[in-house]
C-alpha positions as CSV (number, residue, x, y, z in Angstrom):
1,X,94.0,57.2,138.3
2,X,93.3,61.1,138.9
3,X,97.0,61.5,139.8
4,X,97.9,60.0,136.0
5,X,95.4,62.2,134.4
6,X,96.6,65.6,136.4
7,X,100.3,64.6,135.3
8,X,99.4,63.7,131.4
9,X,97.6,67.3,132.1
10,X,100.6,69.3,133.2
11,X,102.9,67.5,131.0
12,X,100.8,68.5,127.9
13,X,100.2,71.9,129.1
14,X,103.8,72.4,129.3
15,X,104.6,71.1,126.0
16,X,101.9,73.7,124.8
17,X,103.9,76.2,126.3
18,X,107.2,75.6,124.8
19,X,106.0,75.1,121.5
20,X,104.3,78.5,121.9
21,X,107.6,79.8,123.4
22,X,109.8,78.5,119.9
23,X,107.2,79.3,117.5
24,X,107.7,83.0,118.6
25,X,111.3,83.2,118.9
26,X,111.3,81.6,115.3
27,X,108.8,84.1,114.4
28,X,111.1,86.7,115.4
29,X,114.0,85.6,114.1
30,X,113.0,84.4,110.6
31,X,110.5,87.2,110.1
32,X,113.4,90.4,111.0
33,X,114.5,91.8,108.1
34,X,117.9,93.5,108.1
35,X,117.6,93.2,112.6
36,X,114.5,95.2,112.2
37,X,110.3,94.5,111.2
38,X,109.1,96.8,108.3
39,X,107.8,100.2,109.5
40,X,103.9,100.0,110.3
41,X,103.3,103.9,109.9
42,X,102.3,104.6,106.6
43,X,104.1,107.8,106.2
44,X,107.2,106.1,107.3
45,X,107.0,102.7,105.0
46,X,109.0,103.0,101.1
47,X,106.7,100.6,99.7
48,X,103.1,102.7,100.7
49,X,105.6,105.9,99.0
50,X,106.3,104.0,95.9
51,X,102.8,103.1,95.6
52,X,101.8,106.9,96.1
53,X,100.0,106.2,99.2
54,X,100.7,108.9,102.4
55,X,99.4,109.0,105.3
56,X,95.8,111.2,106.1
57,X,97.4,114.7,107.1
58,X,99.7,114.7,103.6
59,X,96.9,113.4,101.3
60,X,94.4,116.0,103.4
61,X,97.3,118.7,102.5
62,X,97.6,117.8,98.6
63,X,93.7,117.8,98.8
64,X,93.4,120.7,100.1
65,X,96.0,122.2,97.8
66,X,94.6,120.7,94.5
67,X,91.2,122.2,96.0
68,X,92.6,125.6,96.5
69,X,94.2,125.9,92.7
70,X,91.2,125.0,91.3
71,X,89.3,127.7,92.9
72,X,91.9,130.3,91.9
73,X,91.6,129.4,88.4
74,X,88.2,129.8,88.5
75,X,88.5,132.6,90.3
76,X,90.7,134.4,87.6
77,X,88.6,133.3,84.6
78,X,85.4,134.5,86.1
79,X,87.0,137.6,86.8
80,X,88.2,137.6,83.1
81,X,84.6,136.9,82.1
82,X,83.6,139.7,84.3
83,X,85.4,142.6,82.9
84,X,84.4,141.5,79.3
């Protein structure tokens, strides 16, 4: 009786296993696209570019540029006001 149970055990086990086994090599093979999965970095991906998004050093660098124009305008219109 024990011996039937341990066997019925095992044998489901191992059907668990390769079922696991396919499910992943379908995963991999259906999901590939063009032999290769979609870049995860986001400064490396064409869709996060055509939707404008960049990764946190180039949007920290844009930042800091859009930052640094403002301040120069101000900068030169206070010095206009100055002089007046």
């Amino acid at each position: 009786m024990y011996l039937t149970v341990l066997l019925l055990a095992i044998t489901f086990i191992g059907i668990a296993f390769i079922g696991m086994a396919t499910q992943i090599l379908l995963k991999k093979l259906i999901l590939k696209k063009k032999g290769a999965f979609p870049q995860t970095k986001v400064g490396h991906n064409t869709v996060m570019k055509k939707k404008g998004i960049h990764c946190i050093n180039v949007q920290q660098k844009l930042i800091d540029k859009q930052i640094k124009c403002e301040q120069e305008k101000n900068k030169s219109v206070c010095e206009g006001c100055i002089g007046v």
